[in-house]
Structure formats: C-alpha cells, structure tokens
C-alpha positions in Angstrom: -11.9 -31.4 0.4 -11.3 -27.7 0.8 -8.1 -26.8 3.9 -9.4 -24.5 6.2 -5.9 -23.9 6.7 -5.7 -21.8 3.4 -7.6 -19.5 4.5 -5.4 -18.6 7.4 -4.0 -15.0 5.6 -7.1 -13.6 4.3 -7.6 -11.3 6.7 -4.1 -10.3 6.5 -3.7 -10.0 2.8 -7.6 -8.3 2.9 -6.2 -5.4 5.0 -3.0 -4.5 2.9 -4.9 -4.5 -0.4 -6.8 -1.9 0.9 -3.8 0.0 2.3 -1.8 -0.6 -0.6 -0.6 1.8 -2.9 -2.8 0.5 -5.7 -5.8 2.0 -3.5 -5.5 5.6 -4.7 -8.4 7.8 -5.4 -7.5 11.6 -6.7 -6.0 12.7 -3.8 -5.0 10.4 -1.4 -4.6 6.9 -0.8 -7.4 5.1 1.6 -5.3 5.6 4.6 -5.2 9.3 3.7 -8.9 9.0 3.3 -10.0 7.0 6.8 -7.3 9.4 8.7 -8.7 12.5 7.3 -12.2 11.8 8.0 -11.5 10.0 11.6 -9.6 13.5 12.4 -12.1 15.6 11.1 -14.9 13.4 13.3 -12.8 13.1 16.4 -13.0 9.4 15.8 -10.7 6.7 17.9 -12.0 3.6 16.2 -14.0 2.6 13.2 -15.2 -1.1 11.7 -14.7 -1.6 7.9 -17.5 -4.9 6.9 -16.2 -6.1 3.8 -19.5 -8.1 2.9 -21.2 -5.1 3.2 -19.5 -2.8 2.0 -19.9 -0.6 4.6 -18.1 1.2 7.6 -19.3 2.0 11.1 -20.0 5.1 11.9 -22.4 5.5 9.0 -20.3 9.1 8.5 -17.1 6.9 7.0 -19.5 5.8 4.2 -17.6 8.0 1.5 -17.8 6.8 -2.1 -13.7 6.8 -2.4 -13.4 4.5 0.7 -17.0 2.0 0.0 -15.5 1.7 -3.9 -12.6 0.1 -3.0 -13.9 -1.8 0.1 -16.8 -3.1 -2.7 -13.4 -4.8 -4.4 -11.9 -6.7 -0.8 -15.3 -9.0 -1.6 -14.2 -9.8 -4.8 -10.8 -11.1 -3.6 -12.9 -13.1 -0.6 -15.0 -14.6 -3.4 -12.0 -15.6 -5.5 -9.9 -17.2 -2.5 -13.0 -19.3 -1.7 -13.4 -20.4 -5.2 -9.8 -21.1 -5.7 -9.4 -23.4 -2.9 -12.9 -25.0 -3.4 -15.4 -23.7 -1.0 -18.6 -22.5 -1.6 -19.1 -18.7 -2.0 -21.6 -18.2 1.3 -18.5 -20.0 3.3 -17.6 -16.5 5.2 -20.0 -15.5 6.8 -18.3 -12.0 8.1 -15.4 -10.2 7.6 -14.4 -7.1 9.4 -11.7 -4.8 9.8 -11.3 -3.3 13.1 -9.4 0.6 13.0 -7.8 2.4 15.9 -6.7 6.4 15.0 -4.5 6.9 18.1 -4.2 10.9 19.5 -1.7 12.4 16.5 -0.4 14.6 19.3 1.6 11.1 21.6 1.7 8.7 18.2 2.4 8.3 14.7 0.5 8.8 11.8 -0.9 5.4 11.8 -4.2 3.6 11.6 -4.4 0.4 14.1 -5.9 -2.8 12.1 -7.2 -5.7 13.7 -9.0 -7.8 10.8 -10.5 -11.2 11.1 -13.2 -13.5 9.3 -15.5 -16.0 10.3 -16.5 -18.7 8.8 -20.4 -20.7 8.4 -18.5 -23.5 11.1 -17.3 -20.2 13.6 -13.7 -20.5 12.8 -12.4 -17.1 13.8 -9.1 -16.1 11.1 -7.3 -13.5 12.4 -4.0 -12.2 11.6 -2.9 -10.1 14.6 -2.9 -6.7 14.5 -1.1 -4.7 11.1 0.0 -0.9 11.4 -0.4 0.9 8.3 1.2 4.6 8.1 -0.3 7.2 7.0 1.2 9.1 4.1 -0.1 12.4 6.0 -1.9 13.9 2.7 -4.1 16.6 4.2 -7.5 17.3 2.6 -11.1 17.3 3.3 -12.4 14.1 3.0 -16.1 15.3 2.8 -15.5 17.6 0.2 -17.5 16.3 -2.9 -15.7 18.1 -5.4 -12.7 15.1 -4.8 -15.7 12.6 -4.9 
C-alpha cells in the first residue's frame, strides 16, 4: 500500500527544480524570467498550476517559463509511480509567488507551493525564498523566445 507520507516533499522539491540552475533558457534562468515579467506588469503575486501547465495572470504564459513548468508534471508523474500510486492521485498542484516592492526588499520571489491529493490531503512545504540572479531583460521580447 502506497505512504502518503512520501509524498510529504513534493511540493518542496517541485519548486527548486524549477528555480534551479538547470532551468536556464537563453538568457536568464526562470527566476530571471517570472521577476522580469512581474516587474514589467507591476505584478505582486502570481500562481504557477503545474497540471496545467499554466500561470495566472494569463500574461506570465511565456513559452521559456510554460516549457519548463510542462517538465514539474513529469517529475509529479514519476514520484506517484515510484511509490505506487496511481497517476490521477494529485489532483492539483500549485505554486503560489509573491514579487515584494524591489525598492524595501531583495531580489527575491516568495513561494508558497502545495498539492492536493484525490482524498484532500493538502502537502505543503512552508514557504521557500528563491533569489533572483537580477539578469535584466525583456521578458516579452520574442526574439529570446
């Protein structure tokens, strides 16, 4: 029988692949990417959902940032598998941003993932503070699409 238990640093683990320096697309890495285009749209929070590939505001929808979110499903799918749950087990998985005012704070983005699970067991691990590596660029410019 599958341990709920091992799923307990998914959301965690979820959050700092995408942050991680292996996430780099031509320019920037995807903090660079969601810091830029929260700036240039005066954001103060966003919501990656991994199952959908997709970020709220619609605007964040950028191919560099969706093609690596696309890949945080595939590491979902093989957790599930590896511990023996079926693939439809999560039922969402989110990643919650925060881009506090440059001008009082760090260059940092404000995560707060979680998943939930077909029985509604909430996973959450906390909130994680990812820097920024303060590449400046346009992030709407398609010629670094």
């Amino acid at each position: 029988m599958p341990k709920k238990r091992n799923l307990n640093g998914l959301a965690h683990n979820l959050t700092k692949s995408l942050f991680g320096t292996e996430r780099y697309f031509k320019i920037g890495y995807m903090g660079d990417w969601l810091s830029n285009a929260a700036r240039q749209l005066n954001l103060a929070e966003a919501t990656i959902d991994i199952l959908n590939a997709s970020i709220d505001p619609p605007e964040l929808n950028i191919y560099p940032l969706i093609i690596n979110i696309k890949e945080l499903k595939q590491i979902i799918e093989k957790v599930l598998i590896g511990n023996g749950f079926p693939l439809d087990f999560i039922v969402e998985a989110k990643i919650r941003m925060q881009f506090l005012n440059r001008k009082t704070h760090s260059s940092s983005i404000h995560c707060f993932p979680y998943l939930i699970d077909k029985d509604g067991h909430k996973y959450e691990s906390g909130e994680i503070i990812e820097e920024v590596y303060e590449t400046h660029f346009d992030p709407f410019d398609k010629a670094f699409h």
